[in-house]
C-alpha positions as CSV (number, residue, x, y, z in Angstrom):
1,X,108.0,76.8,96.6
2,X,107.2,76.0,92.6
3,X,106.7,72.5,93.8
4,X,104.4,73.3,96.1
5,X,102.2,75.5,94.1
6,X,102.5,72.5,91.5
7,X,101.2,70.1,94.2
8,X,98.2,72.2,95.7
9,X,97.2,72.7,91.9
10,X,96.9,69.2,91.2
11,X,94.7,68.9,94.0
12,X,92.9,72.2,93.6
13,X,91.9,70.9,89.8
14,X,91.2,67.1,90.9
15,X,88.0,65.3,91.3
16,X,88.8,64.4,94.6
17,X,88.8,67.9,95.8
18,X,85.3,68.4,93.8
19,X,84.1,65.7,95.9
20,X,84.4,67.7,99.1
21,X,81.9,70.1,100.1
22,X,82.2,73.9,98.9
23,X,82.5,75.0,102.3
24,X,85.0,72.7,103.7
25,X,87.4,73.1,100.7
26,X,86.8,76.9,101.7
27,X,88.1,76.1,105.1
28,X,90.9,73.7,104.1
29,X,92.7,76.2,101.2
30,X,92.6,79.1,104.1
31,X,95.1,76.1,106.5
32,X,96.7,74.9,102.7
33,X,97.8,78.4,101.8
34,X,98.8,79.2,105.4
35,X,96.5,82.0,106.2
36,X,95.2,80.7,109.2
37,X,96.7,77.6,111.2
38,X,94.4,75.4,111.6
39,X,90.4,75.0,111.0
40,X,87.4,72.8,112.0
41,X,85.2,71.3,109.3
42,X,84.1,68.6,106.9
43,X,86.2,66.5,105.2
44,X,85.6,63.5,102.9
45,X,84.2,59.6,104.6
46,X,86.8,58.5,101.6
47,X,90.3,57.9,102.8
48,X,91.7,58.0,99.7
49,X,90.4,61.2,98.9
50,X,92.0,62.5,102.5
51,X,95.3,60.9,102.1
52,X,95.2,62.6,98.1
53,X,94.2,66.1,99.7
54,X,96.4,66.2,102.5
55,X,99.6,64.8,101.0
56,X,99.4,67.3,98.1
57,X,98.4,70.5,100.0
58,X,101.0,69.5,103.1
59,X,98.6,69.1,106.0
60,X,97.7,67.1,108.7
61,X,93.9,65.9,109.0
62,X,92.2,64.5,112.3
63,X,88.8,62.6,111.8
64,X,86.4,62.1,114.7
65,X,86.3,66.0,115.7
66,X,82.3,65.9,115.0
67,X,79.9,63.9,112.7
68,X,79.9,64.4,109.7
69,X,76.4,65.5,108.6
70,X,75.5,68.9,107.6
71,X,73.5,71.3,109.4
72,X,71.8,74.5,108.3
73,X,71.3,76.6,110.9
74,X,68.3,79.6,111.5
75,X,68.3,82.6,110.6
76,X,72.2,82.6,108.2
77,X,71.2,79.6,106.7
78,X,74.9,78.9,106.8
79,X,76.3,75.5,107.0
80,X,77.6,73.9,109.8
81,X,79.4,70.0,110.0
82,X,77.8,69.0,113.3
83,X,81.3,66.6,113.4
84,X,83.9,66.8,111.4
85,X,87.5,67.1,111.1
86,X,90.6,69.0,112.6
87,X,93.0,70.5,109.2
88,X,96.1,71.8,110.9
89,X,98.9,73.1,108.4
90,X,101.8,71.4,110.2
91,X,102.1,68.5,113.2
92,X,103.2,71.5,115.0
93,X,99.9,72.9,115.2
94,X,98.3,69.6,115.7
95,X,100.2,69.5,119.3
96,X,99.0,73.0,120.4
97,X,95.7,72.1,119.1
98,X,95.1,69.0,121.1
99,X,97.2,70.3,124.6
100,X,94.5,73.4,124.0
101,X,91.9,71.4,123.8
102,X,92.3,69.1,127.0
103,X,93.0,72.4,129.2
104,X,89.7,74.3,130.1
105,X,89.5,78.2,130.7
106,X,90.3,81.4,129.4
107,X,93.9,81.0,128.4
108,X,91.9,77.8,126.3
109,X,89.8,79.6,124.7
110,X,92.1,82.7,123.9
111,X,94.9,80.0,122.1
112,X,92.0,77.8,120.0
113,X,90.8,81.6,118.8
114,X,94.5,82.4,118.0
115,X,95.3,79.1,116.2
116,X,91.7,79.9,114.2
117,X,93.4,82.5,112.8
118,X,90.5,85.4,114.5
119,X,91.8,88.7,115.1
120,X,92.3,88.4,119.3
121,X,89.7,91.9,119.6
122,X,87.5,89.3,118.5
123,X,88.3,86.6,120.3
124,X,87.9,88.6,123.7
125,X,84.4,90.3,122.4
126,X,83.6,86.6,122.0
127,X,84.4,85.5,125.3
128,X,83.3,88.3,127.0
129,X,80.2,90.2,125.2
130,X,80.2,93.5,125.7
131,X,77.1,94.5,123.7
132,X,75.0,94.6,127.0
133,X,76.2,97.6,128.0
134,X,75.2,99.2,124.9
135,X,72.2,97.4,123.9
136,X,68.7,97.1,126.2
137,X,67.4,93.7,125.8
138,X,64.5,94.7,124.0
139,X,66.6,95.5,120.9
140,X,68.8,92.3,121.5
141,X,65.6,90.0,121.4
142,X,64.4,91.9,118.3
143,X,67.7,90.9,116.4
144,X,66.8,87.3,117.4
145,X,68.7,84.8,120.4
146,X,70.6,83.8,117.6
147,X,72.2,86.8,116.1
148,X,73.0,87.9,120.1
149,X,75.8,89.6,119.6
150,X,77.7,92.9,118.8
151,X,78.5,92.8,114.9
152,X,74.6,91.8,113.9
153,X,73.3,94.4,116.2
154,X,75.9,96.8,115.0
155,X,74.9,95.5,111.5
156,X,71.3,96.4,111.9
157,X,72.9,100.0,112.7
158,X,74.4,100.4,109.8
159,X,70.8,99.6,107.9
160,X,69.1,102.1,109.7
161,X,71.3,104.4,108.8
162,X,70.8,103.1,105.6
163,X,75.0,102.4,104.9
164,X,76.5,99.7,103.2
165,X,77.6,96.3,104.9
166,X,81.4,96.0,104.5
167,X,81.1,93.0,101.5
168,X,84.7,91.7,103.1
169,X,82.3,90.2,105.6
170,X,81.0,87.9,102.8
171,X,84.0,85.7,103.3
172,X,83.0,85.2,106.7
173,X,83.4,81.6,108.2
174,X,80.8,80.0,109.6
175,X,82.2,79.7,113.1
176,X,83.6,83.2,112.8
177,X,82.4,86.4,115.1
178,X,83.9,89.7,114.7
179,X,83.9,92.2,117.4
180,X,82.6,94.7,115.2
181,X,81.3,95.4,111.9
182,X,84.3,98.4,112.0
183,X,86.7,95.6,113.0
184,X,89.8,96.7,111.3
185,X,92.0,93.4,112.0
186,X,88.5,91.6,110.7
187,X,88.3,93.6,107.5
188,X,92.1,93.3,106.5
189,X,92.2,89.6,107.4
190,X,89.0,88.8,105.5
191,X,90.4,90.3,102.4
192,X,93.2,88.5,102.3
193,X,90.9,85.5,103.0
194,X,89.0,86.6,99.7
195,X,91.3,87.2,97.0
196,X,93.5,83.2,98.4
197,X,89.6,81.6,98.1
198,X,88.1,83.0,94.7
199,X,91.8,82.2,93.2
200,X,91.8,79.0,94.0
201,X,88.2,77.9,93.9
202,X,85.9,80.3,92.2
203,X,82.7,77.7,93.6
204,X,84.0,77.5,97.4
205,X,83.5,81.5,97.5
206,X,80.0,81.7,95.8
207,X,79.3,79.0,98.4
208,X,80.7,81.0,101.3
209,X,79.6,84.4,100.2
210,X,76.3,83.2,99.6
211,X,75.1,82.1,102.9
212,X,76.7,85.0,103.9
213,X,74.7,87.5,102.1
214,X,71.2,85.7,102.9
215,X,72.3,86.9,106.2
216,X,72.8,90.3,105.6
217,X,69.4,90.3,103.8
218,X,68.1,88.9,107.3
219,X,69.6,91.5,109.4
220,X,68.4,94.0,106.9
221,X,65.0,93.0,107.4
222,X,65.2,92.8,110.8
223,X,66.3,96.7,110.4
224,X,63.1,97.2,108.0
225,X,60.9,95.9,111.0
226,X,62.4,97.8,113.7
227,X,62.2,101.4,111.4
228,X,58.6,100.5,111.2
229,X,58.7,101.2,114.8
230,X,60.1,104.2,115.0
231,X,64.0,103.5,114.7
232,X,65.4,105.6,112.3
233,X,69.2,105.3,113.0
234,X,72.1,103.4,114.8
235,X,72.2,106.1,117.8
236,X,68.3,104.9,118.5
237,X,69.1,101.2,118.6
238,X,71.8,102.0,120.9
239,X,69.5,104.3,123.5
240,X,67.0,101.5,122.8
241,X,63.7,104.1,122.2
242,X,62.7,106.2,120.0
243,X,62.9,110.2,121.1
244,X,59.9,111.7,120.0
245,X,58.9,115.7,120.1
């Protein structure tokens, strides 16, 4: 164990690992430190820099899952690799992975969400939306196509009724959707996500938490728009008028 702290340190504190995007290192200590099994993302075009990295942290790296480029996306301005890399913390993984991957369905989907390390509420409110039933599509298309889902229209809720948003969501991946913003499985894993990231790289959280917080500030302007219009709460959005006497 000592040994292995020693190694990941070396690489934590390297100019190599500088070299990789804030995000991606994000996504690679969460695999490194064993808090999730495996994640997609960016990597390094160097393959010195990969063989360094994944030879001192203990995991296995597979290139050609996506380009390479960066993409920032609407209305989270979050970062997305557009093709990147496969980070699995054992060969073990790897296999599932790839057998996962070349099967197609539910039973699919439901292991790649497992072996992402999401909470499987979410993985089932991801695969199955449920926010529909709850939701008219007036108030869906005022949260935007792009935030279509439970947790951002629950979000906007919680502005209306003029609460806090949980700030464990701030360690949010990029490719991450929880079922709710009251998502208990969500809120204890992203802690733990939290304290692993800002010990080990203090810049890989601002980068995370950043995009992460311009998107709260979007949904809370959505929430700004739609009280101009009569919504005053989260039980309003969900009846999708405004009851007037």
């Amino acid at each position: 164990m000592l040994g292995r702290r020693r190694s990941h340190q070396l690489v934590y504190s390297s100019a190599a690992w500088r070299s990789i995007h804030p995000l991606d290192r994000a996504h690679i200590i969460l695999v490194a430190e064993h808090l999730k099994p495996m994640a997609y993302c960016g990597f390094s075009d160097l393959r010195d820099v990969r063989e360094f990295v994944s030879k001192g942290l203990g995991i296995v790296v597979l290139q050609g899952v996506g380009p390479t480029s960066w993409q920032r996306s609407g209305l989270d301005r979050l970062v997305f690799p557009s093709l990147g890399y496969l980070v699995c913390n054992s060969p073990k993984i790897l296999k599932a992975m790839t057998a996962a991957r070349l099967s197609q369905g539910a039973m699919s989907m439901r292991l790649q969400g497992r072996l992402l390390g999401y909470p499987r509420c979410c993985v089932e409110e991801y695969m199955q939306p449920t926010y529909e039933k709850e939701f008219t599509i007036e108030v869906i298309k005022s949260v935007t196509d792009r935030w279509a889902f439970r947790f951002a229209l629950e979000a906007v809720g919680l502005f209306l009724d003029g609460k806090s948003f949980p700030s464990e969501f701030y360690y949010r991946m990029p490719s991450q959707t929880p079922c709710s913003v009251s998502c208990r499985p969500s809120l204890k894993l992203l802690s733990r996500w939290a304290a692993v990231i800002e010990k080990y790289d203090p810049e890989a959280a601002e980068a995370l938490t950043d995009g992460n917080k311009y998107m709260a500030v979007q949904l809370q302007a959505v929430a700004e728009k739609l009280r101009k219009r009569g919504f005053t709460s989260s039980a309003q959005l969900r009846r999708g008028y405004v009851h007037r006497t």
